[in-house]
C-alpha positions in Angstrom: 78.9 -55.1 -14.0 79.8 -58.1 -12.1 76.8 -60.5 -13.0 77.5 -59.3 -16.5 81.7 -60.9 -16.4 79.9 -63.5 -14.5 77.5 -64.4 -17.6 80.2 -64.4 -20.2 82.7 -66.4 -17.9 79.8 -69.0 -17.7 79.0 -69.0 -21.1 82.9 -69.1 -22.2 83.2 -72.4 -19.9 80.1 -74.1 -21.5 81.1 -73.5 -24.9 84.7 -74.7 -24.6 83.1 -77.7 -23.1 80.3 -78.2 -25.7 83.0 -78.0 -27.9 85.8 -80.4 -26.3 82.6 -83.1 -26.3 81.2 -82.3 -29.9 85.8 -82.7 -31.5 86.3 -86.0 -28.6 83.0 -87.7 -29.9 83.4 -87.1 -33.4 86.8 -88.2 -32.9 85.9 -91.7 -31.1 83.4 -92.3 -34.1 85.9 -92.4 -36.9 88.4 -94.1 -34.5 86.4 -96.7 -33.1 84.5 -99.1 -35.5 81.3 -100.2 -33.1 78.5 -98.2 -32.4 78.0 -98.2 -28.6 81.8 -97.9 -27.9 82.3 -94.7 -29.4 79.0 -93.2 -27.5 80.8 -95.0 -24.2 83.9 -93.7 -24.8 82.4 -90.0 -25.5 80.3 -89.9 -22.4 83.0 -91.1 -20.1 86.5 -89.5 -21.1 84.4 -86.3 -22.3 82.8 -85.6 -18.9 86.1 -86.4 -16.9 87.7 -84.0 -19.8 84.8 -81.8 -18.8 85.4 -81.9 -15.5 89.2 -81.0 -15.5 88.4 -78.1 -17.9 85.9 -76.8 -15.5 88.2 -76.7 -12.8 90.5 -75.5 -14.6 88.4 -72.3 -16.2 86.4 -72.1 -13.0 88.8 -73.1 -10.0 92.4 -71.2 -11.3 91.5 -68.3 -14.2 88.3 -67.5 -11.8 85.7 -67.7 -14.8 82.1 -67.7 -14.1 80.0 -67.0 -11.0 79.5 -68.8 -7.8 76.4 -71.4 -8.5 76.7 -72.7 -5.2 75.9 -76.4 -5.0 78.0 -79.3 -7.0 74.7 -80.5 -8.5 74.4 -76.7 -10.2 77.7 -76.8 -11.6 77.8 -80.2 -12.5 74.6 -79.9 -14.1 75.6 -76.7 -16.2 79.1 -77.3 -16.7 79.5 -80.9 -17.2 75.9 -82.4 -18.3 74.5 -79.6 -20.3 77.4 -79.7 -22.4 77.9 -83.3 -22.7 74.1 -83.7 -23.7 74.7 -80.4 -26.3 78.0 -82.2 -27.9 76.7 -85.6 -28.5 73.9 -84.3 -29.5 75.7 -81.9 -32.1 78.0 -85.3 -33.5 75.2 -87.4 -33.7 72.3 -85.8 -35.1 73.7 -82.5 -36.8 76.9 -84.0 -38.2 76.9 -86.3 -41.0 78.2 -90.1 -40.4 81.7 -91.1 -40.8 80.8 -93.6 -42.9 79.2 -91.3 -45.4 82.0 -89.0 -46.1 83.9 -89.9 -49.0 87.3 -88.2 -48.5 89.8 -87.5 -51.4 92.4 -89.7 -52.6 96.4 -89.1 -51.2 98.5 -87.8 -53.6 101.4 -89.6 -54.5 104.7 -88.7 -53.0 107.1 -89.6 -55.2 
């Protein structure tokens, strides 16, 4: 029964992760008005927001098994997701340019 808790803690930390990455880049693409900064700005507060959320998850509520190496857990906690989120904004989600949002109402 162990491996089983083990699976779902691993798969609970690399979905909150896939989706902290997928929410912080779509949130550096409407913010930012270049094209490379956003993608920098994803990939490097994204995996140190990755990183602290794996701690987190992994190191204090005790989620997930022991992979024992940092490559392993970097690779499968950090990059996978990364990789899954960017990949999600970019290429699944349509641009920010193209969305026409409504007009505000007026407050008067």
């Amino acid at each position: 029964m162990s491996a089983v808790t083990d699976a779902v803690g691993l798969a609970v930390i690399v979905l909150v992760n896939t989706a902290i990455v997928a929410l912080s880049t779509r949130f550096f693409r409407v913010r930012l008005h270049t094209r490379w900064g956003s993608l920098f700005y994803a990939v490097v507060f994204g995996s140190l927001a990755l990183v602290v959320t794996t701690l987190v998850l992994a190191g204090f509520l005790g989620l997930g098994p022991n992979l024992d190496s940092r490559a392993a857990v970097l690779g499968v906690t950090v990059v996978g997701p990364l990789t899954i989120g960017v990949t999600i904004d970019y290429f699944w989600m349509p641009d920010p340019a193209d969305v026409e949002l409504p007009e505000p109402a007026d407050r008067s």
